[in-house]
C-alpha positions as CSV (number, residue, x, y, z in Angstrom):
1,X,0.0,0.0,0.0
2,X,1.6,3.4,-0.7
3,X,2.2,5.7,1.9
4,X,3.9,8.9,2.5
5,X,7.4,9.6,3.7
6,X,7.6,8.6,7.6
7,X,8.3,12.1,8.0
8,X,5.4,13.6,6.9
9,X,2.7,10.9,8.6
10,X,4.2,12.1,11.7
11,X,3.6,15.5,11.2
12,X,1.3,17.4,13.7
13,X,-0.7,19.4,11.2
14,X,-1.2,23.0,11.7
15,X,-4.7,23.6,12.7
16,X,-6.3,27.5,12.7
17,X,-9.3,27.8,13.7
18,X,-11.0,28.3,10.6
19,X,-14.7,27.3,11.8
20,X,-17.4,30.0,12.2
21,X,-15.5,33.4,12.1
22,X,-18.6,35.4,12.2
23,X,-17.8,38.6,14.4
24,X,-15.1,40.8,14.5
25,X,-12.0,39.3,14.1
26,X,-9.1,40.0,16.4
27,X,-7.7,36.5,16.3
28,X,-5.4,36.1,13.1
29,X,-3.5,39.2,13.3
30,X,-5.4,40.3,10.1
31,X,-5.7,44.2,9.0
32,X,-8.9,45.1,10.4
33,X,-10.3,47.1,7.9
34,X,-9.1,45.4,4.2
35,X,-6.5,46.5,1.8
36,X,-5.6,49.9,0.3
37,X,-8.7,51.7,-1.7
38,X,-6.2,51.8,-4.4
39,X,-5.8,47.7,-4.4
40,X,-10.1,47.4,-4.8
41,X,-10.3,49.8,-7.6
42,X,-7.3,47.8,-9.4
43,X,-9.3,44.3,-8.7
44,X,-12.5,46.4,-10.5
45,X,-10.0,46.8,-14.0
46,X,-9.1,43.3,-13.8
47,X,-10.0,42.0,-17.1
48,X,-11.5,38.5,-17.9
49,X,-8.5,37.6,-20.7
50,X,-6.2,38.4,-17.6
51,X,-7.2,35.9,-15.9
52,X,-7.0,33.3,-18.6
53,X,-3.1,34.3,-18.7
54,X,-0.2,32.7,-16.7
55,X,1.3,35.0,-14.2
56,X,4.3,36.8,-14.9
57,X,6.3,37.4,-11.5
58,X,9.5,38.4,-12.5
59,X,8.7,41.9,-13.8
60,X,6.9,42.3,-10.1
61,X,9.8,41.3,-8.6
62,X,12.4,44.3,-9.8
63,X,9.6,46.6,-8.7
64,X,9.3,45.5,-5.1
65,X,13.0,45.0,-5.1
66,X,13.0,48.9,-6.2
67,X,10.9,49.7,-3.7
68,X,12.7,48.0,-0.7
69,X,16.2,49.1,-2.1
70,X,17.8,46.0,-3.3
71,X,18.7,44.1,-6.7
72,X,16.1,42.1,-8.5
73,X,18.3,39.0,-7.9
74,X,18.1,39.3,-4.5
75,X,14.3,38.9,-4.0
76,X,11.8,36.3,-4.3
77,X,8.4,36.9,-4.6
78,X,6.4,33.9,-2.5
79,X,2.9,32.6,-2.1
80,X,2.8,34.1,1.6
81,X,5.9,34.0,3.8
82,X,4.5,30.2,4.5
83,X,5.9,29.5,0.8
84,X,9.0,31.3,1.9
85,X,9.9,29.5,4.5
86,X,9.1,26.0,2.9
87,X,11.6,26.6,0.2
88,X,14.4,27.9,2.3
89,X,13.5,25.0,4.2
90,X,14.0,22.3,1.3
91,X,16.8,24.1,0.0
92,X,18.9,23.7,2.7
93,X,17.7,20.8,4.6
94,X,19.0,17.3,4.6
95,X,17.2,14.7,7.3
96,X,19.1,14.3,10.5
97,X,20.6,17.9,10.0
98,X,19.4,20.5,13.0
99,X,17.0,23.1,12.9
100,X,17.2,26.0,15.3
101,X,13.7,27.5,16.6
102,X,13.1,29.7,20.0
103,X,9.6,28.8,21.5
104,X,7.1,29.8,21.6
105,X,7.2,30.9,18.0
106,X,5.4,30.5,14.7
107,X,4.2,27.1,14.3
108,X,5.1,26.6,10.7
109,X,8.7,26.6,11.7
110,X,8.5,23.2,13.2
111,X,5.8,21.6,10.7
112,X,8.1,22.6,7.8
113,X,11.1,21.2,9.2
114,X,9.3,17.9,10.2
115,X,8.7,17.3,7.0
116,X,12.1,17.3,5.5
117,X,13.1,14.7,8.4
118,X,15.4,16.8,10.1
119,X,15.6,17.3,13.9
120,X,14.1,20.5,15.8
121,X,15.7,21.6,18.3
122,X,13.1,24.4,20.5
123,X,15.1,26.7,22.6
124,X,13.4,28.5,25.1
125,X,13.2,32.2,25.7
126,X,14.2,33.6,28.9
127,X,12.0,35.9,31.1
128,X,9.5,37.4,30.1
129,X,10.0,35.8,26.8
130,X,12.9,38.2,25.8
131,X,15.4,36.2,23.1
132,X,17.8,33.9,24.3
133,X,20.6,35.2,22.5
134,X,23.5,33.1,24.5
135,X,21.2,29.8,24.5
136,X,21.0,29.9,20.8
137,X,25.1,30.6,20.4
138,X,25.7,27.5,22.1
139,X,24.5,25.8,18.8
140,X,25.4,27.8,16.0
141,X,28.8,26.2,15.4
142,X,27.4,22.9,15.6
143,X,28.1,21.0,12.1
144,X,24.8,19.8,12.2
145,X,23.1,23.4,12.6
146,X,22.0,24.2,8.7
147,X,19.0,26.3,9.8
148,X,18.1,28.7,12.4
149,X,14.5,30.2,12.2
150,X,13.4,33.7,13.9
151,X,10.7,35.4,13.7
152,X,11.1,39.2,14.8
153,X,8.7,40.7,15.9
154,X,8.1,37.3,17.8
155,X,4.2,35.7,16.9
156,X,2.7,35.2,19.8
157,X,4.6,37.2,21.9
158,X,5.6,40.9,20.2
159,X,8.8,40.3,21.2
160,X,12.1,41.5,19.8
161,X,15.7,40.5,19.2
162,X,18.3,43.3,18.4
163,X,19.7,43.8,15.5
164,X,23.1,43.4,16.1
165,X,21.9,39.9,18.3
166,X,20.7,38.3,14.9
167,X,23.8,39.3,12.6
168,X,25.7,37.6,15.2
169,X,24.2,34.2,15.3
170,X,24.1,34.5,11.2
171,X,27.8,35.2,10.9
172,X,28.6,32.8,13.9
173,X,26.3,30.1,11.6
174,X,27.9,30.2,8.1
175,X,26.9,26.7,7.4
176,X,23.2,27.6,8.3
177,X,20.4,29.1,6.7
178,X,19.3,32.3,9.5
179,X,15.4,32.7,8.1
180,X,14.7,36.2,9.8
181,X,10.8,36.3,9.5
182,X,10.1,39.9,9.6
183,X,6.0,39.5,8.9
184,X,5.3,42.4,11.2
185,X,8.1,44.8,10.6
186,X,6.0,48.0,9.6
187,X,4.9,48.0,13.3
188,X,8.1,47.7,15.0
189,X,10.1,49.4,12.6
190,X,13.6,48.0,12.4
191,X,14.7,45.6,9.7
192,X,17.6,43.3,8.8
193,X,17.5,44.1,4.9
194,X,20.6,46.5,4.6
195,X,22.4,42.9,5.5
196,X,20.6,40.6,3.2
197,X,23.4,40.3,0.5
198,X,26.0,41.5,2.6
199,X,25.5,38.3,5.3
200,X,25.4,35.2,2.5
201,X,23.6,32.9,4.9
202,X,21.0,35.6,5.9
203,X,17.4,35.7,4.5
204,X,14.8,38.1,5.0
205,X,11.5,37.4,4.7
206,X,8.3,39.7,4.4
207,X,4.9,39.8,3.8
208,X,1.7,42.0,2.0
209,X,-0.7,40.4,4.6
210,X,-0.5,42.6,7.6
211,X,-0.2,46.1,7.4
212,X,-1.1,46.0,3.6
213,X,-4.6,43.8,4.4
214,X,-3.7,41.4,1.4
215,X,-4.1,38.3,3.2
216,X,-6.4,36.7,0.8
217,X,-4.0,37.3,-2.1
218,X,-1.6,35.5,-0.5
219,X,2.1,37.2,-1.1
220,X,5.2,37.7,0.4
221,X,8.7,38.4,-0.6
222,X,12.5,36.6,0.7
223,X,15.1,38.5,0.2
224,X,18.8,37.5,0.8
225,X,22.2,37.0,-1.7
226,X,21.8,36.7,-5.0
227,X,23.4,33.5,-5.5
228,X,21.1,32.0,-2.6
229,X,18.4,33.6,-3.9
230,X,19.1,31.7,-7.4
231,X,19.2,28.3,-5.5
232,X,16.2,28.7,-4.3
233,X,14.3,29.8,-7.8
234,X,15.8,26.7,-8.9
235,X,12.4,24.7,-6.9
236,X,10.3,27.1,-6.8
237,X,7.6,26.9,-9.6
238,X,7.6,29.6,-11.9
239,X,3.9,30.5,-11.6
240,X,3.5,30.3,-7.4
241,X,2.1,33.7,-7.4
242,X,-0.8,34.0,-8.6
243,X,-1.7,36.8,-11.4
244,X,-4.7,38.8,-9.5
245,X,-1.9,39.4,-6.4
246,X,1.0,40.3,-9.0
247,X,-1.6,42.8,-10.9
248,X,-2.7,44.5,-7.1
249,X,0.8,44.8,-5.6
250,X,2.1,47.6,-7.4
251,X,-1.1,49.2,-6.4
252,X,-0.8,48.1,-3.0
253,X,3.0,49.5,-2.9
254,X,2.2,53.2,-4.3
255,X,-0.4,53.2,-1.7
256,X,2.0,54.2,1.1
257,X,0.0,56.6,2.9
258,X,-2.4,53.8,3.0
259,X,-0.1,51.9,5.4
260,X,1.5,54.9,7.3
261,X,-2.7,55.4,8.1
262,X,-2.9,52.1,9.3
263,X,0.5,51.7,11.5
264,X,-0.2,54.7,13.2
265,X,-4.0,52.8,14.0
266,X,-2.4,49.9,14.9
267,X,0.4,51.5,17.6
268,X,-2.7,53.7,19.0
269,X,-4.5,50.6,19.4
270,X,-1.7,48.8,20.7
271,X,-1.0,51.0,23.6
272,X,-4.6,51.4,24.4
273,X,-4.8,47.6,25.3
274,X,-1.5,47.5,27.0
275,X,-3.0,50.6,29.1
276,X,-6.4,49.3,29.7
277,X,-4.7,45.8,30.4
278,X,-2.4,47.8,33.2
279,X,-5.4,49.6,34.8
280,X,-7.2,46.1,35.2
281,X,-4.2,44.5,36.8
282,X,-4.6,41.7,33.6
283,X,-1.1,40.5,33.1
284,X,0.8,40.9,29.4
285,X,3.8,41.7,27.3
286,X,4.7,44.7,25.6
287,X,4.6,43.9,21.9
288,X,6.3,45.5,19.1
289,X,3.7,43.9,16.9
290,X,-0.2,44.3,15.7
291,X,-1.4,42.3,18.3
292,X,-0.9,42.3,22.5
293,X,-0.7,38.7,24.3
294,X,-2.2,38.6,27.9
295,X,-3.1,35.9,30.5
296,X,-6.3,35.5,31.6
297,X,-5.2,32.5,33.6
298,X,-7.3,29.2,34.1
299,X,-10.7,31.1,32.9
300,X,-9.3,31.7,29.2
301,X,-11.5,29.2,28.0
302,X,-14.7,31.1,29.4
303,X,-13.1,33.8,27.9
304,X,-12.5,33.3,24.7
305,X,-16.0,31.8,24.4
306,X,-17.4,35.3,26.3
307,X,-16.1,37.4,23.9
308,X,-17.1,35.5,21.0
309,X,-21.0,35.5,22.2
310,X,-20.3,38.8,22.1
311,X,-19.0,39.2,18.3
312,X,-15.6,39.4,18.9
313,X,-12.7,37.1,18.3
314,X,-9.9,36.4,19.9
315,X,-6.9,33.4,19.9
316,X,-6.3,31.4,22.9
317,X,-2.6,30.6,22.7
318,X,-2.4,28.4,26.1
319,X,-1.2,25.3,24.0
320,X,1.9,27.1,23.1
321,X,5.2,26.4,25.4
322,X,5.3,28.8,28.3
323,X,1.4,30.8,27.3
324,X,-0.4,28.5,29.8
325,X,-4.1,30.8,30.5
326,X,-2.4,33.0,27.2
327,X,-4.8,34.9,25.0
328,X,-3.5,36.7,21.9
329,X,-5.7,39.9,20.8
330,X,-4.6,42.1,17.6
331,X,-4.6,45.3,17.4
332,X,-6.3,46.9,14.7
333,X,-8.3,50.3,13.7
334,X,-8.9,52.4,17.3
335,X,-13.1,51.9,16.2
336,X,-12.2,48.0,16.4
337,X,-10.1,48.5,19.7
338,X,-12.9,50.5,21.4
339,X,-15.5,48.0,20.7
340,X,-13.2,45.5,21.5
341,X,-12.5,46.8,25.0
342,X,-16.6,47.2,25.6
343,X,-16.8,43.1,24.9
344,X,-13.7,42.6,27.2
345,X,-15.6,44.4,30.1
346,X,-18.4,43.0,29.8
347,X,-16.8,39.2,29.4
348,X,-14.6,39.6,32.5
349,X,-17.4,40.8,34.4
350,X,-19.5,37.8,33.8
351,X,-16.5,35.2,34.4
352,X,-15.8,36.6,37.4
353,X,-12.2,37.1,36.4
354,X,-11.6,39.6,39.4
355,X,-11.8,37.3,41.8
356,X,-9.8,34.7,40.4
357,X,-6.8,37.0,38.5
358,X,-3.9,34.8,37.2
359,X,-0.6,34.7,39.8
């Protein structure tokens, strides 16, 4: 009987919870409101022979790779950063070698190294989830390190490593891939890509679903040398991006006041809940991200259901390592925050969360 690799029947699938999502939803990390005005009204002049065409990426490419400063031969346009970080993944990956992930982290991380058969090895942060910059040196000059995943901002926590922290476990690595996953950069600010090309084991990897609300189109963009860059074209299928998201991303990118608008929502929004969170004595961490994660402690279940009754979603995150009673809650237009906060009242109120606050 045929049967897939051993590898990939002991995968543990990655699971979102993609039942009824009726409600306003604060659980994904999504943009709020939807996509630049500009994107819509080039989806309206879409025409029906376009879509009958194969897409052309490349000429996409060299203008996002005008736009973020670099060479077209250093960037890759991606079906999502999930796409990204599968090919760097196969590229690089032989079973048995190590990969290098801090947890809690992004989930795909582990699934996509799973499936190549190599070994995972999950670091933890320190307090307070800051990174564990010394923790992961001790295995960067291992033979068998050829990849070393990091997502900064951190998803779910909104933490941060320092720049000068990740170019040295990339140049103390040079026989590892470093994947920098940089999915929620416009909201902390600070990026890696002056490096990519001058690191050669350093990739950068974005994506248009965040700030520019293009999560349905499904594109991101890795960035990194040129002749790593080249290796990794080499498996990836020329048409992975499809044509509709390669016609709405130059839109998309000359709507930059569009995402400036929606930052500047986002960081409002984000210190509102960390505020509100401080007055009610709910612990959290301060996030450099679009989203703020908090412990509600053993009644996260109650909540979670609370606020959905009350058309508003949010992601428990207790199954992840160290976010026992965790809830993860993005941050989105201020109008979405304040009706968030109204539902949050309301919801701790009725599970009495007062009298049983988290230690």
């Amino acid at each position: 009987m045929l049967e897939a690799r051993e590898a990939v029947r002991k995968l543990k699938q990655y699971q979102p919870p993609l039942g009824d999502r009726s409600g306003l939803r604060l659980d994904f990390n999504e943009n709020t409101g939807g996509c630049s005005p500009q994107v819509m009204e080039r989806l309206r002049k879409l025409q029906p022979e376009q879509m009958a065409c194969y897409p052309e990426r490349e000429p996409v490419e060299r203008e996002v790779a005008s736009f973020l400063g670099l060479r077209p031969e250093q960037v890759l346009l991606t079906n999502g950063v999930d796409e990204a970080i599968h090919l760097v993944y196969e590229a690089y990956l032989e079973p048995n070698d190590d990969v290098l992930i801090v947890v809690p982290t992004f989930a795909m991380y582990q699934i996509c190294a799973a499936s190549t058969g190599a070994r995972v090895i999950s670091i933890s942060t320190e307090e307070d989830f800051r990174f564990p910059t010394s923790k992961v040196l001790a295995y960067t000059t291992a033979p068998k390190t050829r990849l070393i995943a990091i997502a900064n901002p951190n998803n779910p926590t909104g933490a941060v490593a320092s720049a000068e922290d990740l170019l040295l476990i990339a140049r103390s690595a040079p026989q590892a891939a470093v994947l920098v996953d940089e999915a929620y950069f416009e909201f902390y600010g600070e990026s890696l890509l002056e490096y990519a090309g001058q690191v050669q084991n350093l990739f950068i990897a974005r994506t248009f679903s965040k700030a520019y609300g293009m999560a349905s189109l499904r594109v991101g963009v890795l960035a990194g040398a040129a002749e790593q860059i080249q290796s990794l074209r080499r498996s990836c299928s020329p048409y992975n991006v499809n044509g509709v998201a390669l016609a709405c991303l130059p839109a998309a990118l000359a709507d930059q006041e569009y995402v400036r608008r929606y930052v500047a929502e986002v960081q409002w929004s984000r210190n509102r809940l960390e505020e509100e969170f401080r007055i009610l004595g709910i612990p959290f961490w301060p996030s450099q991200a679009n989203f703020v994660l908090t412990r509600i402690g053993p009644s996260h279940g109650e909540f979670v259901r609370g606020m959905k009754a009350r058309g508003i979603l949010v992601r428990d995150r207790s199954s992840d390592f160290g976010c026992d009673g965790c809830i993860r809650i993005t941050a989105g237009w201020r109008v979405h925050t304040e009706r968030m906060l109204g539902a949050l009242h309301e919801t701790l109120k009725e599970i009495g969360w007062g009298e049983r606050k988290p230690a």
